[in-house]
C-alpha positions as CSV (number, residue, x, y, z in Angstrom):
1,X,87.2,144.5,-16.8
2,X,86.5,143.3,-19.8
3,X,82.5,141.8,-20.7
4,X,81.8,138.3,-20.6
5,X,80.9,137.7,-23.7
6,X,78.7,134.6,-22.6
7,X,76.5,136.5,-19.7
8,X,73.3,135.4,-19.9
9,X,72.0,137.1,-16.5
10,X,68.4,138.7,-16.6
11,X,67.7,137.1,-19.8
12,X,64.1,135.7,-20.4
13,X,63.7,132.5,-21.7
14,X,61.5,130.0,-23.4
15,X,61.9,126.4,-23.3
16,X,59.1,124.3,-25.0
17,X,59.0,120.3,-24.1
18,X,60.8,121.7,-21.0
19,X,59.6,119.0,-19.0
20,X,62.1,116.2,-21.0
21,X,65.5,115.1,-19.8
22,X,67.5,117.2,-22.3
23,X,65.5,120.3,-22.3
24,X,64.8,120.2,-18.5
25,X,68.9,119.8,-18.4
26,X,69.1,122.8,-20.3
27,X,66.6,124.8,-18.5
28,X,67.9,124.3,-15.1
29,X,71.6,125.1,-16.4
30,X,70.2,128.3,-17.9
31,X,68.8,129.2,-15.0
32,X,72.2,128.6,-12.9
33,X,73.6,131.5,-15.0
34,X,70.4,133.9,-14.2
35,X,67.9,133.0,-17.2
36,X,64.3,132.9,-16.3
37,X,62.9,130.3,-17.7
38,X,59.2,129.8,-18.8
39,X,58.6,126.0,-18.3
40,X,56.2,124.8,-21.3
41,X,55.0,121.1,-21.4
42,X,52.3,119.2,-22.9
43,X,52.5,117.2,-18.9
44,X,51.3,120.1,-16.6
45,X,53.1,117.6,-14.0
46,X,56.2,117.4,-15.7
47,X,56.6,121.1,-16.5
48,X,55.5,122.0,-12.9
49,X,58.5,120.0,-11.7
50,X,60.9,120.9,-13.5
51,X,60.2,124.9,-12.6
52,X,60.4,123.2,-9.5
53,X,64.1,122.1,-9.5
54,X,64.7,125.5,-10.9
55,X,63.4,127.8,-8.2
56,X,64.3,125.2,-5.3
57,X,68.2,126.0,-6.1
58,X,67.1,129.7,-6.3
59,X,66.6,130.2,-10.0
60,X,63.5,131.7,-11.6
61,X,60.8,129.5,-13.3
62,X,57.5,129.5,-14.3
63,X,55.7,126.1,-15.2
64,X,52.9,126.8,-18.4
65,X,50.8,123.5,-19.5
66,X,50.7,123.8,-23.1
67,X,50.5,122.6,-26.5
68,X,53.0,123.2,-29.2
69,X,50.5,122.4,-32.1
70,X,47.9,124.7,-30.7
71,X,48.5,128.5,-31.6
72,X,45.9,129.8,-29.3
73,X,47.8,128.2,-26.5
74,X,50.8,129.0,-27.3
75,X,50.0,132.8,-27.7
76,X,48.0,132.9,-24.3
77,X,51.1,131.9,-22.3
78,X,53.4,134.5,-24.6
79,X,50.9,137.0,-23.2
80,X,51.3,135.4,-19.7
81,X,55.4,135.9,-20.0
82,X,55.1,139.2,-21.7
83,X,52.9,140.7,-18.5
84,X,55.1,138.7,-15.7
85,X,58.6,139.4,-17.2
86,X,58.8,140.8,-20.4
87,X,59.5,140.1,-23.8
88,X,61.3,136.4,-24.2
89,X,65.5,137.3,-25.0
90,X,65.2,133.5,-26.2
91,X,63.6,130.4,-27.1
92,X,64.5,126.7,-27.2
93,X,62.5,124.6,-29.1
94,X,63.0,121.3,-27.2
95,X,59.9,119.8,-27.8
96,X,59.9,116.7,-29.9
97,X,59.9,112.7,-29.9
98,X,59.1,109.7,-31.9
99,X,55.7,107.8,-32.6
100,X,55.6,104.3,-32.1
101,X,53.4,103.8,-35.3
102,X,56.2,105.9,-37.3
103,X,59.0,103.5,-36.8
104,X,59.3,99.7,-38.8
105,X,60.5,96.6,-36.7
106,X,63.2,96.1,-38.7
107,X,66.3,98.1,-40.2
108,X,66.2,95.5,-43.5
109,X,62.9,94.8,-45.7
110,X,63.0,91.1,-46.4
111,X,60.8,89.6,-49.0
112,X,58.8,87.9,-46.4
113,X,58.3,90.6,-44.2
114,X,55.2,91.2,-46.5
115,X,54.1,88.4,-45.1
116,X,50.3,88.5,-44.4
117,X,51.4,86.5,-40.6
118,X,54.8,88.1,-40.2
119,X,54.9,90.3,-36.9
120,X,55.4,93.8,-36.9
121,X,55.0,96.9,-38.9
122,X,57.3,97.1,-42.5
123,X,57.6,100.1,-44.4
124,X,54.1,99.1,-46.5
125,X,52.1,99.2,-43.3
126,X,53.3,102.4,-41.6
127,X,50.4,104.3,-40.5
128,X,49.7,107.6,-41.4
129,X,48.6,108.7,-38.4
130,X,51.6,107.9,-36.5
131,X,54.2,109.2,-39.5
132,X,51.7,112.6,-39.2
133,X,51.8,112.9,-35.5
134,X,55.9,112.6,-35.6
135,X,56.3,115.5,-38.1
136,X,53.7,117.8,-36.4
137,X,54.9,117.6,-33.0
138,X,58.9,118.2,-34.4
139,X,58.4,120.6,-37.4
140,X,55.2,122.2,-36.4
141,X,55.4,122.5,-33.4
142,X,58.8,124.3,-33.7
143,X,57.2,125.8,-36.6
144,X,54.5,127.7,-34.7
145,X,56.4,128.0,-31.5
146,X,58.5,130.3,-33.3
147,X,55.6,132.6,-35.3
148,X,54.4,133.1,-31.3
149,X,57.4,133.7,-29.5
150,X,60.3,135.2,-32.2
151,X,57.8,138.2,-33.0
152,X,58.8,140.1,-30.1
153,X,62.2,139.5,-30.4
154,X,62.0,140.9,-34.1
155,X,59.5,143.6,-32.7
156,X,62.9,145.1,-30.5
157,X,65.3,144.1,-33.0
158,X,67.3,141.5,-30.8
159,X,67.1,137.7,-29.9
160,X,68.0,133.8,-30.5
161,X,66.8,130.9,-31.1
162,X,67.8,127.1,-30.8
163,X,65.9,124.8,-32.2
164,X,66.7,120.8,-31.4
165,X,67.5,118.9,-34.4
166,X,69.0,115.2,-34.5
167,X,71.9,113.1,-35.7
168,X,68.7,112.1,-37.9
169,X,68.8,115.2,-40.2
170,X,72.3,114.2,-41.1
171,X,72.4,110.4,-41.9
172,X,68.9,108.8,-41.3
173,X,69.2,106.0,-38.6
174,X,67.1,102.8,-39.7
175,X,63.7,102.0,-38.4
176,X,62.6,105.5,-37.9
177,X,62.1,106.9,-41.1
178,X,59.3,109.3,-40.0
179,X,61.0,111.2,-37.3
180,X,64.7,111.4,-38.9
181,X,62.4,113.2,-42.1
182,X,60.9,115.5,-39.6
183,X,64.3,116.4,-37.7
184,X,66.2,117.0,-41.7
185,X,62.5,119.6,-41.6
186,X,63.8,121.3,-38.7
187,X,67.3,121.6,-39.6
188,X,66.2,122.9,-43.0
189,X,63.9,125.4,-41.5
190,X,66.4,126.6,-39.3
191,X,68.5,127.6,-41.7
192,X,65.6,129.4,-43.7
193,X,64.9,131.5,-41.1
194,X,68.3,132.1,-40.2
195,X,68.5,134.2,-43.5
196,X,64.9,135.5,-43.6
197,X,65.1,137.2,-39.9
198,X,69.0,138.0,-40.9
199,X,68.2,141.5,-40.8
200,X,66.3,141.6,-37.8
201,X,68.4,141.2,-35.2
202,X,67.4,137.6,-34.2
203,X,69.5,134.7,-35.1
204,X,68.8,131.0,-35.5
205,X,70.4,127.9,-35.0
206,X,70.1,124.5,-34.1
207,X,71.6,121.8,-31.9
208,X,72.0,118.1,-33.1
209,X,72.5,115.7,-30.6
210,X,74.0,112.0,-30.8
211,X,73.5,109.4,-28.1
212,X,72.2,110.8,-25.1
213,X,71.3,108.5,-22.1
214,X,68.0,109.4,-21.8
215,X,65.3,107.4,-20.1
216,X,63.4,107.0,-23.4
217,X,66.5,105.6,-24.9
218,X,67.4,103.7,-21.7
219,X,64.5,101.8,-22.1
220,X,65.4,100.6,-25.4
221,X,69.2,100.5,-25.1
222,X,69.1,98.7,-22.3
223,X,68.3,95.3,-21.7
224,X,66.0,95.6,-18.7
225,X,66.8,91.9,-17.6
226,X,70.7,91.9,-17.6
227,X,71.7,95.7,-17.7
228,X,73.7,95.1,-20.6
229,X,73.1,97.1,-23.5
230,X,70.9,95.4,-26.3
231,X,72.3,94.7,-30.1
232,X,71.8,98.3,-31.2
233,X,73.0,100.1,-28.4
234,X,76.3,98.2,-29.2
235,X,76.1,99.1,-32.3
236,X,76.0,103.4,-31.7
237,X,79.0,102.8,-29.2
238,X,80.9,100.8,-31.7
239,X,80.2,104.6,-34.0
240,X,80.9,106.7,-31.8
241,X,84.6,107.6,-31.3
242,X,84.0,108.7,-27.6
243,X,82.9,105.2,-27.3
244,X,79.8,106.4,-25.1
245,X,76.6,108.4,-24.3
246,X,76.3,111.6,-23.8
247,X,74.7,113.0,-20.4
248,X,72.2,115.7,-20.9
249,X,74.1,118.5,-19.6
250,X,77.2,118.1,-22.0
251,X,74.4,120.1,-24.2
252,X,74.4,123.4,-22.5
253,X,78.1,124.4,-23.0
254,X,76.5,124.5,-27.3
255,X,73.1,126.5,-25.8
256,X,74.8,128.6,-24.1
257,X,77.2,129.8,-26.9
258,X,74.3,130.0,-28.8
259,X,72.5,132.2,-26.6
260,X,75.4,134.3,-25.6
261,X,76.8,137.1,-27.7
262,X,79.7,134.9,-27.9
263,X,78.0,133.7,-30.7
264,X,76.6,137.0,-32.2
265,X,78.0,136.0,-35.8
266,X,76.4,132.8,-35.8
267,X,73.2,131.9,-37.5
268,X,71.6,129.4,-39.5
269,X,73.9,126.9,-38.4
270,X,73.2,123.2,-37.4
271,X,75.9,121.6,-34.7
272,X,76.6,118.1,-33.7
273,X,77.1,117.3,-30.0
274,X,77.3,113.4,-30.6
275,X,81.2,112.6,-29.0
276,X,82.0,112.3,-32.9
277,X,78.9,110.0,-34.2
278,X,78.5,112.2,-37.6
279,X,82.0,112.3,-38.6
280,X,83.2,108.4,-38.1
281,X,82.7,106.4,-41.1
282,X,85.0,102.9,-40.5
């Protein structure tokens, strides 16, 4: 009998911003193929239901509450893993998200946006707290997520990681100029590391999804009145050759590869799961 080259059974994994829609989709299909899965959210609630799902199907989970931008967290629940299961086989870096004060109110600067009166935030009035607080909690936070977790896996010489990049890092999307500069950070740093761990026996990569139809992006994509999707939604199905959203788990085939020693040549590469949004230009 030949080995499945995608086994993932017995495999220890950790999953930051687990508590999410697309990282919660992941974990839970990680665990379906024997992965037990550390549970880390900022929202102890969250994180505690996911691990939830997990071991109600019969899977393996552990829910931590934790911080990505705070190292002594982050290396109290490492310890935590290490004495309940061992060293992690793998991490996904999942946490991330957008700031409200990071984004402007409209794709197009006009000359009276500047406008004293004129409603919402422009480019000139961006905040620096809320462009700050989008870069930290995506490139820092994978950033130091890694430094914690990846030593072990260098320490016994085997182990991957996926980080979560974005359509962003390829062609910045309008309005959200803060988070699509943080996502091209990740996607950057994953290929950085990819070479510096290179001889370690730990490979990096990273996953960049399109359109996915998320409750986050629901909100905003939908019109909450009519049901109908709103101007801009139109506007990512009209670029997307699928002609629709994705659904969470249409991510985990890509993880799992990743993960897999299907994959065991692959490293510091950055792949699109977006139903074709990155290579349709008119």
């Amino acid at each position: 009998m030949k080995d499945n080259l995608f086994e993932l059974d017995g495999r220890i994994a950790v999953v930051t911003g687990a508590g999410g829609e697309l990282a919660g989709a992941i974990s839970r299909g990680l665990a379906e193929r024997g992965v037990k899965i550390a549970v880390l959210d900022l929202n102890e609630a969250t994180a505690e239901l996911c691990a939830k799902k997990i071991t109600g199907t019969g899977g393996t989970a552990a829910a931590y509450c934790c911080d990505v931008l705070n190292a002594g967290q982050l290396r109290e629940v490492c310890t935590s893993i290490e004495s309940e299961w061992g060293v992690p086989d793998l991490l996904l870096n999942g946490a991330g998200g957008n700031h409200p004060d990071a984004s402007t109110h409209s794709e197009f600067l006009e000359r009276e946006d500047l406008a004293a009166d004129h409603p919402g935030i422009n480019f000139f009035d961006l905040p620096l707290e809320g462009v700050e607080a989008t870069f930290a909690l995506n490139f820092y936070g994978t950033l130091l997520s890694t430094q914690v977790f990846c030593r072990g896996m260098v320490e016994k010489g085997k182990g991957s990681i996926v980080n979560i990049s974005s359509m962003n890092a390829f062609t910045p999307l309008t309005k959200i100029p803060a988070y699509s500069a943080a996502k091209s950070s990740v996607s950057n740093f994953t290929r950085w590391l990819a070479v510096h761990l290179s001889h370690t026996g730990v490979r990096v990569n990273a996953v960049a999804p399109g359109f996915f139809m998320t409750e986050q992006l629901r909100f905003l994509h939908i019109d909450q009145k009519t049901g109908d999707f709103t101007p801009r939604a139109k506007k990512v199905i009209a670029h997307t050759p699928m002609g629709r959203y994705g659904e969470p788990e249409e991510l985990l085939g890509t993880v799992v590869w990743l993960f897999s020693d299907a994959s065991r040549f692959v490293t510091g590469t950055v792949i699109p799961v977006d139903g074709g949004f990155s290579s349709y230009a008119i």
